[in-house]
C-alpha positions as CSV (number, residue, x, y, z in Angstrom):
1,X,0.0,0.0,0.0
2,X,1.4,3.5,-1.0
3,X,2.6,5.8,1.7
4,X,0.7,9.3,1.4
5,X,2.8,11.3,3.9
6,X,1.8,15.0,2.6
7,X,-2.2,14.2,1.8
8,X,-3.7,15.4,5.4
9,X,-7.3,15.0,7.1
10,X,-8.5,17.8,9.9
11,X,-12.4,17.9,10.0
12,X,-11.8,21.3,11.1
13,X,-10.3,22.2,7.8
14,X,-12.1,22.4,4.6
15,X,-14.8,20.3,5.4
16,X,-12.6,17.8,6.0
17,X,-11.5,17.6,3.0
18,X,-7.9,15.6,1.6
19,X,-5.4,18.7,1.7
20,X,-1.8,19.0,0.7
21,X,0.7,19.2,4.2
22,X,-2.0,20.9,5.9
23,X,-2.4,23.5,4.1
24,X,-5.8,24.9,2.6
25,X,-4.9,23.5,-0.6
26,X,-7.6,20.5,-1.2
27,X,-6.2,17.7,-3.3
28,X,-9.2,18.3,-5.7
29,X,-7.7,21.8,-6.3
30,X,-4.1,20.6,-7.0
31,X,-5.6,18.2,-9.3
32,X,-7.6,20.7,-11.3
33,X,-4.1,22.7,-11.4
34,X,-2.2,20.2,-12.6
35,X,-5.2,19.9,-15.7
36,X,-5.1,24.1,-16.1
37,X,-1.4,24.3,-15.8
38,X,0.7,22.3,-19.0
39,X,3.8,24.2,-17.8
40,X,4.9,23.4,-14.0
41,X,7.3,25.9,-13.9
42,X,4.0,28.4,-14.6
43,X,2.4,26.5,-11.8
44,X,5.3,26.5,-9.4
45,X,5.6,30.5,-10.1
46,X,1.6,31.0,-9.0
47,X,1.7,28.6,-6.0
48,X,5.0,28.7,-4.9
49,X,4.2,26.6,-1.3
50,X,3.6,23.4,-3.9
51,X,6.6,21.0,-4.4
52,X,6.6,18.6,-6.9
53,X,6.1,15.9,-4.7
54,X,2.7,16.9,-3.3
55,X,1.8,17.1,-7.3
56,X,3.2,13.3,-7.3
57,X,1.1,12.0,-4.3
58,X,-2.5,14.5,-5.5
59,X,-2.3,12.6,-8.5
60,X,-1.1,9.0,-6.7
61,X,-4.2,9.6,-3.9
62,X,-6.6,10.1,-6.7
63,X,-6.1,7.0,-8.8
64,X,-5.6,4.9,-5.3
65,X,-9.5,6.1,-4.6
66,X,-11.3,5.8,-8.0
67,X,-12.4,2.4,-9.0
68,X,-11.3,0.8,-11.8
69,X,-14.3,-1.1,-13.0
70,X,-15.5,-1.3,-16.7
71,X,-19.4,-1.5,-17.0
72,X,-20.6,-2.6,-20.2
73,X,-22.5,-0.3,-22.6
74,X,-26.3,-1.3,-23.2
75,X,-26.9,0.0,-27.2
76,X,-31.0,0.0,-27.3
């Protein structure tokens, strides 16, 4: 099982929400970065507390939690 070190949990923080190191930065966010942001160094510039691992581990944490089940498609 992968180790998620900087992905953090505090009910009393953004709902609750998976955050990077604390910080009110959700994982959901980072993610969404990552998808407006082709350039890292553009995204490092704009959010300069982010380190390339906490990318790594947003991006781990999400595919460890989405299932990976095919469902067949009905035609009709």
């Amino acid at each position: 099982m992968q180790s998620f070190d900087r992905i953090t949990w505090d009910p009393a923080q953004m709902n609750g929400q998976a955050c990077i190191r604390g910080m009110r930065l959700t994982v959901k966010r980072v993610l969404q970065l990552l998808a407006q942001y082709p350039d890292r160094k553009e995204l490092f510039l704009d959010f300069p507390s982010l380190e390339e691992e906490d990318l790594r581990q947003a991006l781990a944490y999400a595919a460890a939690n989405l299932e990976d089940e095919a469902e067949p498609i009905r035609i009709g």
